[in-house]
The first five atom37 places (N, CA, C, CB, O) and aatype in JSON, in Angstrom:
{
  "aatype": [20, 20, 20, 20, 20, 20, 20, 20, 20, 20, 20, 20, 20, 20, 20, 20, 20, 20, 20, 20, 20, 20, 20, 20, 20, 20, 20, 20, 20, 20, 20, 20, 20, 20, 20, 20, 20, 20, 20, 20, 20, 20, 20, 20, 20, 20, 20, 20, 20, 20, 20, 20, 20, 20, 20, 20, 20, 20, 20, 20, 20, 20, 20, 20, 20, 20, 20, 20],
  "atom_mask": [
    [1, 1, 1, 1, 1],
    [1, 1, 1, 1, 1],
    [1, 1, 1, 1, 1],
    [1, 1, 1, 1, 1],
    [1, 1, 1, 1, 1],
    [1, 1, 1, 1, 1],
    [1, 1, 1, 1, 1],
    [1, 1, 1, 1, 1],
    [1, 1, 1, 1, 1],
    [1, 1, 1, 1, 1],
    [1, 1, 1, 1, 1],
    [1, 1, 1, 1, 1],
    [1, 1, 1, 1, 1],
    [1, 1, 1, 1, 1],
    [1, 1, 1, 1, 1],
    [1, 1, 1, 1, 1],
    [1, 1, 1, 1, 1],
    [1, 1, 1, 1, 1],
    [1, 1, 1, 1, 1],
    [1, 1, 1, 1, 1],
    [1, 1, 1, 1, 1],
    [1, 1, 1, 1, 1],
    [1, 1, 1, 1, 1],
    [1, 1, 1, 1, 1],
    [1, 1, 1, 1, 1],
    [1, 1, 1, 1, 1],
    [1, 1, 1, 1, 1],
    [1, 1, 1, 1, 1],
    [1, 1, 1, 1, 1],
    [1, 1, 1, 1, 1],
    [1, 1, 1, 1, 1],
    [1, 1, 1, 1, 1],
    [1, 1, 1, 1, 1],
    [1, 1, 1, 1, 1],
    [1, 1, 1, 1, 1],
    [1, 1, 1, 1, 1],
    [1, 1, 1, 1, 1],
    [1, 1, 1, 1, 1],
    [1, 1, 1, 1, 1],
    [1, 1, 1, 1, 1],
    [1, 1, 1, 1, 1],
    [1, 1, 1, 1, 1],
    [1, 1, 1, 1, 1],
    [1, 1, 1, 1, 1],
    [1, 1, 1, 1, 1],
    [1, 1, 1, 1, 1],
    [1, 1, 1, 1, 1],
    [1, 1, 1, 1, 1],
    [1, 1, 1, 1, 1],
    [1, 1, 1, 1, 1],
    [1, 1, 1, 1, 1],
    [1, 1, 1, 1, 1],
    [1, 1, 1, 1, 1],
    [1, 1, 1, 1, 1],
    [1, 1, 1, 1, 1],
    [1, 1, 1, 1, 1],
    [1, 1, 1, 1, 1],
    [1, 1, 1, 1, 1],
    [1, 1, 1, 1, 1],
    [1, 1, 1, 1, 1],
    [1, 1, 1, 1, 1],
    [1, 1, 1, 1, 1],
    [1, 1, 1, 1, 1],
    [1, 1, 1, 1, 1],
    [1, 1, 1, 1, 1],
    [1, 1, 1, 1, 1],
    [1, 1, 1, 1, 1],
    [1, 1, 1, 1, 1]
  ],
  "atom_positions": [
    [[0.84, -1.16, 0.0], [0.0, 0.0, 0.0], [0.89, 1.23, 0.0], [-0.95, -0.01, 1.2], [1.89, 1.28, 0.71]],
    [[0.59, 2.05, -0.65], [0.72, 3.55, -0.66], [0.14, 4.63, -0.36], [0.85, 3.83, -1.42], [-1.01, 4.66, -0.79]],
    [[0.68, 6.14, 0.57], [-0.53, 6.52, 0.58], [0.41, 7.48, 0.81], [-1.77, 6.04, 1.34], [1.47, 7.38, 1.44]],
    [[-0.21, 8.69, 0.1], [-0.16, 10.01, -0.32], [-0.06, 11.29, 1.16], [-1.63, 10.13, -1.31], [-0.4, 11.26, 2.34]],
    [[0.31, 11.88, 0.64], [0.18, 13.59, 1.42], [-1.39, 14.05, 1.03], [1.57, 15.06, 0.54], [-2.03, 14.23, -0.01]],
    [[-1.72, 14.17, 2.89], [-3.22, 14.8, 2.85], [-3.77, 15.63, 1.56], [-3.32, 15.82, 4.06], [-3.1, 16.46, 0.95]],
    [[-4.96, 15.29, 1.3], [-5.55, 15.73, 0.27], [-5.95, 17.1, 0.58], [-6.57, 14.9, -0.13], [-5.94, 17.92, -0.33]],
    [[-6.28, 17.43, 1.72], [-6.67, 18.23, 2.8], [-6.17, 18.3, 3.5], [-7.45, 18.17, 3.29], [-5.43, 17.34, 3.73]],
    [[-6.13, 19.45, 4.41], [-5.5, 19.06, 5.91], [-6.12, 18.01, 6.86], [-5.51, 20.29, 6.77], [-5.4, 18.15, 7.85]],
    [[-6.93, 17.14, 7.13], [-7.61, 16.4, 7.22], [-8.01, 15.14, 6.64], [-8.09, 16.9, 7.26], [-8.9, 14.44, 7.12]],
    [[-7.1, 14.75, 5.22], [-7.96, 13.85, 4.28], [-6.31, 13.51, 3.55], [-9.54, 14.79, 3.1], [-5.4, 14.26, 3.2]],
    [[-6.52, 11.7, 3.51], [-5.31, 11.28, 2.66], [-6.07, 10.08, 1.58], [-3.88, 10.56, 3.8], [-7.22, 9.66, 1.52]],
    [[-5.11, 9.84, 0.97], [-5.83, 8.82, -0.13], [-4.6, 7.84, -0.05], [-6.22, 9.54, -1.95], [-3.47, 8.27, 0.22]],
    [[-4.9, 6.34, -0.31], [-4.43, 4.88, -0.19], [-4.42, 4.32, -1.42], [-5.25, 4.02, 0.69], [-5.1, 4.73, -2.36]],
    [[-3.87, 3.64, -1.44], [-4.29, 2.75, -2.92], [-3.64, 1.17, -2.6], [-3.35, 3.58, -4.66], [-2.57, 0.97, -2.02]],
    [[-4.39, 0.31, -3.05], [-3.99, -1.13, -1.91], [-4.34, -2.12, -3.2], [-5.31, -1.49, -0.05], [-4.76, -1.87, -4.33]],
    [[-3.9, -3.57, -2.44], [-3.85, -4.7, -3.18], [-5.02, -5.41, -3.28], [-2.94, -5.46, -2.76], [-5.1, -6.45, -3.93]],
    [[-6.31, -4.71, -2.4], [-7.45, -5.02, -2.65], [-8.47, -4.4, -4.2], [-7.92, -4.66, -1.37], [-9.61, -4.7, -4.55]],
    [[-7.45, -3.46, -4.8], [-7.82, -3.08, -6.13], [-9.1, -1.86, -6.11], [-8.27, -4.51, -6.93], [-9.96, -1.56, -6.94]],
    [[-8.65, -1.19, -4.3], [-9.27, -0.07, -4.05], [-8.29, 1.09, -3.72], [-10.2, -0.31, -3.02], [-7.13, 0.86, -3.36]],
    [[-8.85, 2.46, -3.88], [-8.33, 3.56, -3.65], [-9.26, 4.26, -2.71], [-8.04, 4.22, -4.84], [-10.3, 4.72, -3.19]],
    [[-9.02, 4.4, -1.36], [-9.62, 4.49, -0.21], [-9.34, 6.26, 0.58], [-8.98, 3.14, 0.64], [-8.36, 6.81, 1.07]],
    [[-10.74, 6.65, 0.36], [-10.1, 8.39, 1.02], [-10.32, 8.5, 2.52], [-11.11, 9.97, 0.31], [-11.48, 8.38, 2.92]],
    [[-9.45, 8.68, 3.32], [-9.66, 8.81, 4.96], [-9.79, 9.76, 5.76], [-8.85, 8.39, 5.57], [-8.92, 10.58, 5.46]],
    [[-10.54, 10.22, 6.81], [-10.49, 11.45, 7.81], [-9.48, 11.22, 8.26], [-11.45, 11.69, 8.85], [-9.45, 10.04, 8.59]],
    [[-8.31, 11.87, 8.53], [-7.03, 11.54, 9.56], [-7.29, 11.83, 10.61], [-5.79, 12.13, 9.4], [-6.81, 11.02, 11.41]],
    [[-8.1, 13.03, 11.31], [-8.42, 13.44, 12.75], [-9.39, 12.24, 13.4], [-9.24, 15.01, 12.77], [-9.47, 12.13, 14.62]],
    [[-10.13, 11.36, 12.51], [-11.03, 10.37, 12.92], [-10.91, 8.96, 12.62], [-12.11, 10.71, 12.52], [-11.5, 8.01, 13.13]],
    [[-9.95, 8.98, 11.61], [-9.93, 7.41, 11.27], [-10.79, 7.08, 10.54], [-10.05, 6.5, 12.27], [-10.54, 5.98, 10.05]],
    [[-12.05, 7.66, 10.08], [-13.1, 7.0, 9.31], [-12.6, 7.08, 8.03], [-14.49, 7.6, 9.42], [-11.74, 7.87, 7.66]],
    [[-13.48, 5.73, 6.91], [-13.42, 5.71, 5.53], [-14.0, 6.87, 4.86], [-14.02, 4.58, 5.09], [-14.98, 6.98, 5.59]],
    [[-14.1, 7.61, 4.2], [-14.54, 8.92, 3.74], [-14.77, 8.09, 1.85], [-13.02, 10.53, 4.11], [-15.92, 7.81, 1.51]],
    [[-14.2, 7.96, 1.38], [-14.94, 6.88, 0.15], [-13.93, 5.8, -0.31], [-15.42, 7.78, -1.42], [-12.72, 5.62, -0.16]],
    [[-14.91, 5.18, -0.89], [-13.69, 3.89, -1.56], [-14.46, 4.11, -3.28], [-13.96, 1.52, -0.59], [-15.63, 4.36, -3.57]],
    [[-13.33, 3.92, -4.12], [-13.18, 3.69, -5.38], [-12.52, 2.21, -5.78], [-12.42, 4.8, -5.84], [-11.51, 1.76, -5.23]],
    [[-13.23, 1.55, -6.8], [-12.8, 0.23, -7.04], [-12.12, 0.52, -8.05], [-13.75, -0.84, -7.22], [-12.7, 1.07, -8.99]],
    [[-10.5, 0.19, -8.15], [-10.18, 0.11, -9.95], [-10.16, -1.43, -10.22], [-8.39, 0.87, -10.53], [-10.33, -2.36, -9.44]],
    [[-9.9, -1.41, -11.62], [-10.48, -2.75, -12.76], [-9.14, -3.47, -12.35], [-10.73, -2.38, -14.91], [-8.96, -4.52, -12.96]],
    [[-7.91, -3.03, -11.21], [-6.72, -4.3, -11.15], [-6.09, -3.51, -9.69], [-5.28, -4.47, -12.91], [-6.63, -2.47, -9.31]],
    [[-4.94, -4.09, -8.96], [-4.24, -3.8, -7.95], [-3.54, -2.4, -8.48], [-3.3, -5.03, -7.53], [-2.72, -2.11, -9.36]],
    [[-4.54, -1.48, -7.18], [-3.58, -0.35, -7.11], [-2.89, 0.09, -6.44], [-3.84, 0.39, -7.22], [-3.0, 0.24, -5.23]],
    [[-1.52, 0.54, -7.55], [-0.41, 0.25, -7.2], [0.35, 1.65, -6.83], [0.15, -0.59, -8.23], [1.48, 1.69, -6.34]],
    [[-0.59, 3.03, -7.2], [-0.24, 4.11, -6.62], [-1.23, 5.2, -6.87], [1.01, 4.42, -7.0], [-2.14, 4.71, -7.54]],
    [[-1.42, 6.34, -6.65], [-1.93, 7.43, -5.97], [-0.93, 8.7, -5.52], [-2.54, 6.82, -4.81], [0.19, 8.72, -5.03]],
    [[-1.95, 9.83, -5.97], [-1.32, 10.8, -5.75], [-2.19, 11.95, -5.42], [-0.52, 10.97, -6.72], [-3.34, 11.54, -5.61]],
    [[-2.24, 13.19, -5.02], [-3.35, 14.4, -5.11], [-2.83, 15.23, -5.62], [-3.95, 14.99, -3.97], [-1.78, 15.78, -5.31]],
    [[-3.9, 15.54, -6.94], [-3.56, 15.99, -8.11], [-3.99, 17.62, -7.37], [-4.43, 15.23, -9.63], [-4.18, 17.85, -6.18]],
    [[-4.05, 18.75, -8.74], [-4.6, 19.7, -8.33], [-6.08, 20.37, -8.53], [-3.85, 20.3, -8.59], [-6.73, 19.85, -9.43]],
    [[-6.66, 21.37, -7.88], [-8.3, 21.09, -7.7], [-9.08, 20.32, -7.05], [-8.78, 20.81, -8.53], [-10.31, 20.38, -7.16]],
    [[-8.37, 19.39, -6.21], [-8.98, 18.06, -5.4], [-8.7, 16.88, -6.22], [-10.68, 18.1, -5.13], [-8.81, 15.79, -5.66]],
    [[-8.34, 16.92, -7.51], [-8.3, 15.33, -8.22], [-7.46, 14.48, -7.51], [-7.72, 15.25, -9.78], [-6.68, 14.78, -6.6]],
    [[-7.7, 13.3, -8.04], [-6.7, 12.24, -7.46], [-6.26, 11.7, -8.41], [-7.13, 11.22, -6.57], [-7.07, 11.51, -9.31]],
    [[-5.21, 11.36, -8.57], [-4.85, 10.3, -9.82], [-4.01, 8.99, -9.25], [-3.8, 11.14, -11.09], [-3.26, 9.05, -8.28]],
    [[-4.27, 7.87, -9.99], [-4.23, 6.53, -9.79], [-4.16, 5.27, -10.58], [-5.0, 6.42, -9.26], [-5.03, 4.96, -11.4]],
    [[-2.84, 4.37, -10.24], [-2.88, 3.66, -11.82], [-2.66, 2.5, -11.13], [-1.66, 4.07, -13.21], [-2.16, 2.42, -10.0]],
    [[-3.15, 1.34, -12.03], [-3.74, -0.03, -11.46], [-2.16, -0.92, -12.65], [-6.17, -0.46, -12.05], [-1.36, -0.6, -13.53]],
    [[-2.66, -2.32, -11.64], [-1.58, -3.23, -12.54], [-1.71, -3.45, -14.17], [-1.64, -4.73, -11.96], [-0.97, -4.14, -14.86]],
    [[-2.98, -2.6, -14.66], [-3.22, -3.56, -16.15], [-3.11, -1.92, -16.54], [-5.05, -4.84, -16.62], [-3.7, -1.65, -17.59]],
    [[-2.35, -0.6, -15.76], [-1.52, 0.04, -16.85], [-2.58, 1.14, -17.01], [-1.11, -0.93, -18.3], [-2.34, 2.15, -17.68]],
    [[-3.99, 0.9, -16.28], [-4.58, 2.03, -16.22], [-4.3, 3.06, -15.55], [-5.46, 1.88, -16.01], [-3.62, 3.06, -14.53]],
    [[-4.84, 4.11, -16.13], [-4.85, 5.47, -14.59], [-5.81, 6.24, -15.24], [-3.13, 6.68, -14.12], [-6.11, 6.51, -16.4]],
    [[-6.36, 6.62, -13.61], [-7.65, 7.24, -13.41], [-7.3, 8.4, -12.48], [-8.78, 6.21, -12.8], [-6.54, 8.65, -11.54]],
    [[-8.21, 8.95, -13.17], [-8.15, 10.6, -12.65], [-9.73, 10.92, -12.26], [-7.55, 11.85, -14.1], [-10.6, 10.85, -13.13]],
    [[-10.0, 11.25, -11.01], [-10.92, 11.19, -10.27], [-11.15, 12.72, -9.32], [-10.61, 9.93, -9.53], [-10.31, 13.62, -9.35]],
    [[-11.9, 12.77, -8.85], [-12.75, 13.8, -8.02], [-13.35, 13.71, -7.44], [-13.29, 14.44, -8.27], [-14.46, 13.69, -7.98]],
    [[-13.41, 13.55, -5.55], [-14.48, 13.49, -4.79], [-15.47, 14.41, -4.63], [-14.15, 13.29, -3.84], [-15.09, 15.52, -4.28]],
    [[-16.75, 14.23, -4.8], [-17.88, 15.43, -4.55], [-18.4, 14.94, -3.36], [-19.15, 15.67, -5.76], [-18.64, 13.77, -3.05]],
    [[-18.57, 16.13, -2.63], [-19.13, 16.21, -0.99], [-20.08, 16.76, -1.24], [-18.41, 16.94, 0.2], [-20.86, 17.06, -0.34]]
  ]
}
């Protein structure tokens, strides 16, 4: 697993071998969302504007945006 510099001051993003990319409260510990990609992801980053970007074993990457 990998996991990024807060998205927020409050908020980091994961990316794991369960072939999810997982956003977290850091002051609380709670799951804040999960995204499924199509293979093991293998990294993550916080893009700018809030995006996230994220690329799986079969070479994808996804560029994403949480809406609250």
């Amino acid at each position: 697993m990998k996991v990024t510099s807060p998205m927020a001051k409050d908020r980091a993003i994961s990316a794991s071998g369960d072939k999810t990319l997982k956003v977290w409260h850091l002051d609380t510990g709670l799951l804040i969302a999960t995204f499924h990609c199509d293979g093991t992801a293998y990294c993550c980053a916080c893009a700018d504007e809030g995006r996230i970007v994220a690329g799986d074993g079969g070479g994808r990457v996804y560029i994403l945006r949480l809406e609250e």
